[in-house]
C-alpha positions in Angstrom: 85.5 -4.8 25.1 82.2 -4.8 23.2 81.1 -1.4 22.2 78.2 -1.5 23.8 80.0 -1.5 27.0 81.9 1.6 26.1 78.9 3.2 25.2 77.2 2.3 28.8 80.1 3.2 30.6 80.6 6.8 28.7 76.9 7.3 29.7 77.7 6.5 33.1 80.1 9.0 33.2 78.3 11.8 31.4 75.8 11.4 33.9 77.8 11.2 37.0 79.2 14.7 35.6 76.0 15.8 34.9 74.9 15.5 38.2 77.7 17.0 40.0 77.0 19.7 37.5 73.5 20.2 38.9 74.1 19.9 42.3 76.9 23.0 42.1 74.7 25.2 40.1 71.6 24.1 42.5 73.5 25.0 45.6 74.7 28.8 43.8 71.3 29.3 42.7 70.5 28.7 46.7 73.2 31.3 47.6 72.2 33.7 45.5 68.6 33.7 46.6 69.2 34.1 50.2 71.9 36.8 49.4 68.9 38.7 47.4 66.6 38.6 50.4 69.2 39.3 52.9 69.7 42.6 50.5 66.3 43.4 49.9 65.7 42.9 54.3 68.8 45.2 54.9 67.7 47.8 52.5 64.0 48.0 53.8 65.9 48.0 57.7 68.4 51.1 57.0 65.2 52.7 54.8 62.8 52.4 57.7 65.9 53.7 60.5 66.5 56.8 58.0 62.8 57.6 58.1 62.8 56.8 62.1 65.7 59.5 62.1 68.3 56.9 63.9 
């Protein structure tokens, strides 16, 4: 084959990998962020039942 076709097809691949890459770290990053929230809500809930005396 030409080189020029190895060339477009390892591009190909580097970006199909690439993406799946993204779309991993995309969909952690998501996770994390609703984990921190769901933290930060639960700590602000059992602060304000501590001061409530419950």
């Amino acid at each position: 084959m030409h080189p020029m076709v190895w060339l477009g097809l390892a591009l190909l691949v580097l970006w199909a990998i690439a993406w799946l890459v993204l779309k991993v770290v995309s969909f952690a990053v998501h996770l994390l962020l609703i984990a921190a929230v769901l933290f930060v809500v639960w700590g602000l809930v059992k602060r304000g039942a501590r001061k409530a005396g419950l």
